[in-house]
Structures are given as C-alpha cells and as structure tokens.
Backbone as a ProteinNet text record, in pm:
[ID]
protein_1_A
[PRIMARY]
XXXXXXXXXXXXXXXXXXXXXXXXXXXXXXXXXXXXXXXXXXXXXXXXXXXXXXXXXXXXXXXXXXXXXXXXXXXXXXXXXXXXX
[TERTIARY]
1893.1	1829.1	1706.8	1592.7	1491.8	1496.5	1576.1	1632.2	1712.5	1760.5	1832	1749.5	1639.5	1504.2	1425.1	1376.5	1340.1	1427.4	1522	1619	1648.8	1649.6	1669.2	1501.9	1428	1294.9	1286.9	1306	1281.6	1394.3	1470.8	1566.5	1514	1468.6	1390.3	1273.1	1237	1093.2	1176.6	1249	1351.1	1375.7	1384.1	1461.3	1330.9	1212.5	1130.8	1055.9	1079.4	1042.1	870.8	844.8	703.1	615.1	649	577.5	512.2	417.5	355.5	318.2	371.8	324.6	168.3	85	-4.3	33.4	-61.9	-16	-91.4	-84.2	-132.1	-83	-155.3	-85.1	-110	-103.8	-177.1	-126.3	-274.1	-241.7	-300.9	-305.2	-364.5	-498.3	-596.8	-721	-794.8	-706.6	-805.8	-688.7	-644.3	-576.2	-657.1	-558.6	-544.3	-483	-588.8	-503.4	-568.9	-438.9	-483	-303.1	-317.8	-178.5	-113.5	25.8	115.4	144.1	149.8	156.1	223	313	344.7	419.4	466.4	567.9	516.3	431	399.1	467.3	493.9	597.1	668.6	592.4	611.6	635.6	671.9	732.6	625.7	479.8	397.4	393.3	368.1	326.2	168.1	166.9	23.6	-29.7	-183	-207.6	-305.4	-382.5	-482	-520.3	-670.1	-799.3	-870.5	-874.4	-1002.2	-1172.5	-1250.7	-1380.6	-1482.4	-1600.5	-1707.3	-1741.3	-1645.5	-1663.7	-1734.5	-1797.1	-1886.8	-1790.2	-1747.4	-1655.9	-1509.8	-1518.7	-1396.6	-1308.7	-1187.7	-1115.9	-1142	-1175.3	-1184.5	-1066.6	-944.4	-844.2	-755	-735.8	-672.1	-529.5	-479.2	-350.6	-394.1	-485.9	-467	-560	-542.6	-577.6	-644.8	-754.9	-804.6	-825.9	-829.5	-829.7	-996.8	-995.4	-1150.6	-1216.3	-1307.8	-1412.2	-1311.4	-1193	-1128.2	-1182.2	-1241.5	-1299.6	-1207.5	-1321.2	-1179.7	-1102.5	-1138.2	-1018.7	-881.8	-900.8	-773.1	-691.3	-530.7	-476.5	-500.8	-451.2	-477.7	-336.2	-343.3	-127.9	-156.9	-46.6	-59.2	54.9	73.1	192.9	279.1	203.7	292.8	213.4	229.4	159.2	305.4	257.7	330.7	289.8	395.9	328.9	410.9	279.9	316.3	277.5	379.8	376.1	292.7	163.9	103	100.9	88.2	102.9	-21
-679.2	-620.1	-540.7	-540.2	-498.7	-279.7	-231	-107.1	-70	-159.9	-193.6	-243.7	-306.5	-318.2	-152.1	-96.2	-24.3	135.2	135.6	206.3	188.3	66.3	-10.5	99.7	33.3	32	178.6	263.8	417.9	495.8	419.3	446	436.8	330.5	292.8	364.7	423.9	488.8	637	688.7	830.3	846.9	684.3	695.6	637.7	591.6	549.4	647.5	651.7	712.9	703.9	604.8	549	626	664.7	674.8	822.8	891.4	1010.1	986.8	893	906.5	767.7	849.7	789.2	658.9	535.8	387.3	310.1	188.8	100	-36.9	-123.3	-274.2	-331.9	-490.7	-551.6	-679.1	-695.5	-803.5	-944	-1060.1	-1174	-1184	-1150.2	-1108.9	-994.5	-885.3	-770.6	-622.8	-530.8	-422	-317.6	-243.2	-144.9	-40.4	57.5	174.7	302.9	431.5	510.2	529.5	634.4	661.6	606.2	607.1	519	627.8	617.5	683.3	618.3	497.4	463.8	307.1	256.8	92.4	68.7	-35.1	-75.5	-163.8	-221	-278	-428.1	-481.4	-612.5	-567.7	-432.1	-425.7	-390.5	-413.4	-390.9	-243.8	-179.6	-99.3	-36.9	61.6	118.8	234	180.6	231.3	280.3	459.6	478.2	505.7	410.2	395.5	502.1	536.2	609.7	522.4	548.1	474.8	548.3	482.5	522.2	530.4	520.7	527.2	354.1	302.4	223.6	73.8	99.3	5.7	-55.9	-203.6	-261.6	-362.2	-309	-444.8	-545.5	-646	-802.4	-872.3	-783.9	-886.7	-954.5	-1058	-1160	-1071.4	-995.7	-948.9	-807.1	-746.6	-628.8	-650.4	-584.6	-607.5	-449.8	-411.4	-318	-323.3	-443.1	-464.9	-414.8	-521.7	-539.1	-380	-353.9	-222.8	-80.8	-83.2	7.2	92.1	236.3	304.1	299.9	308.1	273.4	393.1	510	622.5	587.6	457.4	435.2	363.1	376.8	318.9	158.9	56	-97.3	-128.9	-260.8	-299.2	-373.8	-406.6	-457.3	-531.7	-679.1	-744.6	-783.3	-796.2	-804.1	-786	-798.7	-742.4	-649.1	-629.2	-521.8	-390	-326	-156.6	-82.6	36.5	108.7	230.7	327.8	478.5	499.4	621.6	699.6	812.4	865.8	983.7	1080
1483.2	1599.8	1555.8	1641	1588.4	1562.2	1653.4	1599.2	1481.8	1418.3	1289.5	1218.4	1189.3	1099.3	1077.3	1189.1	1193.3	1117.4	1161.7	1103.1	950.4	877.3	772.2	684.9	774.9	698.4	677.5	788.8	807.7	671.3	647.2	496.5	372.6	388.5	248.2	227.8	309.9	317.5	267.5	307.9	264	109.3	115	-52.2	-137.1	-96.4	-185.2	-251.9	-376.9	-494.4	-523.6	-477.2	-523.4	-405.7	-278	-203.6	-234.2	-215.9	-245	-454.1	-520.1	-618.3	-649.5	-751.3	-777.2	-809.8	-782.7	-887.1	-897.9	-975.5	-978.8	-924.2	-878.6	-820.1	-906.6	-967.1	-1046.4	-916.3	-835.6	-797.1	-828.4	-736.7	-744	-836.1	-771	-800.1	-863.9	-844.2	-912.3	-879.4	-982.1	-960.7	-851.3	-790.3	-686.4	-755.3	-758.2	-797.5	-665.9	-664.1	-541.4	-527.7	-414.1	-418.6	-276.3	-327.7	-237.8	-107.9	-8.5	106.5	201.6	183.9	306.9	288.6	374.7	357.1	538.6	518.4	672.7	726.9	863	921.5	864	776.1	696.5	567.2	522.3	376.2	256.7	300.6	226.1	177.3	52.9	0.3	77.3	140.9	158.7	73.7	17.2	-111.1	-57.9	-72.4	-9.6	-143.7	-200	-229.8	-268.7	-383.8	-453.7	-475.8	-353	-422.4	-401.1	-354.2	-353.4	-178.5	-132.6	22.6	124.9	23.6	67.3	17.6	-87.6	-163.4	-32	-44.3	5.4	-82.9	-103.1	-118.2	-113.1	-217.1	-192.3	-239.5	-276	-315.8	-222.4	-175.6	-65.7	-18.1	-169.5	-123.2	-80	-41.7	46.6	209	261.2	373.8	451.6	416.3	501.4	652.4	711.8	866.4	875.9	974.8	1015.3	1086.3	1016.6	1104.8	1039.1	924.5	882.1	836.2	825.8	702.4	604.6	491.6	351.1	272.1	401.6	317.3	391.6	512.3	545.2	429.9	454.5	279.8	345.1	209	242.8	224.1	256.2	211.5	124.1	-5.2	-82.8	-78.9	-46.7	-6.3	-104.3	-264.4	-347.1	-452.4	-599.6	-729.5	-793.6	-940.4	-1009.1	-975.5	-997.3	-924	-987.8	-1061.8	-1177.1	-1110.8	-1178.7	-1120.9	-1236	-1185.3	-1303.6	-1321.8	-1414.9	-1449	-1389.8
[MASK]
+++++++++++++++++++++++++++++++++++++++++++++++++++++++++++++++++++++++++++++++++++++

C-alpha cells in the first residue's frame, strides 16, 4: 500500500547513517561529491553540490530537473558512495 512505502521509506531515512554526512558517488560518468541530505521518493540518494554556482551536472545518473538552481541537491540513482571525512 502506498502508506506502507511511505512509512517504509520515512524509516530508512531515521536510520540512514549517510544522510547529513559529507560523500562521494562514483557514478556512470563522472563522481559527485557534496553532502547527502535526503532519499527522494524512488530511493535515490540526494546529494547537495559544492560548485561554482553556474556549474551543472552532466552525469546521466543525476538529475537536477529542468530550470533547478544548483544549490538544489541532485539524485543520484546509483554509483558507489563513500562517507568523507
């Protein structure tokens, strides 16, 4: 039931360790690093972006959404993901 996803997801987000810490992705095309802030409705990791303000994501696996400013975080649907110090 979709209240039992949500509930599910709203758990994992309680217990995720990664979230509020700095990281790295290593995805498809090119690493993401910036800190983890969030698990969006499809499971993705949301990573908000250290750049130059002007700078966008070109890697296929994140997704800033069209007209986004890029201090919004991006999702990263899959890659390795390293906590940093």
């Amino acid at each position: 039931s979709p209240s039992g996803l949500s509930e599910t997801r709203n758990e994992y987000i309680r217990n995720c360790s990664t979230i509020g810490s700095r990281v790295r992705a290593e995805t498809a095309r090119r690493p993401v690093e910036g800190n983890a802030v969030g698990i969006d409705v499809s499971g993705a990791l949301l990573i908000e972006i250290e750049g130059n303000g002007d700078e966008r994501p070109s890697n296929g696996d994140c997704d800033a959404g069209g007209g986004v400013p890029f201090s919004q975080p991006v999702a990263v649907g899959f890659g390795d993901v390293t906590q940093l110090r």
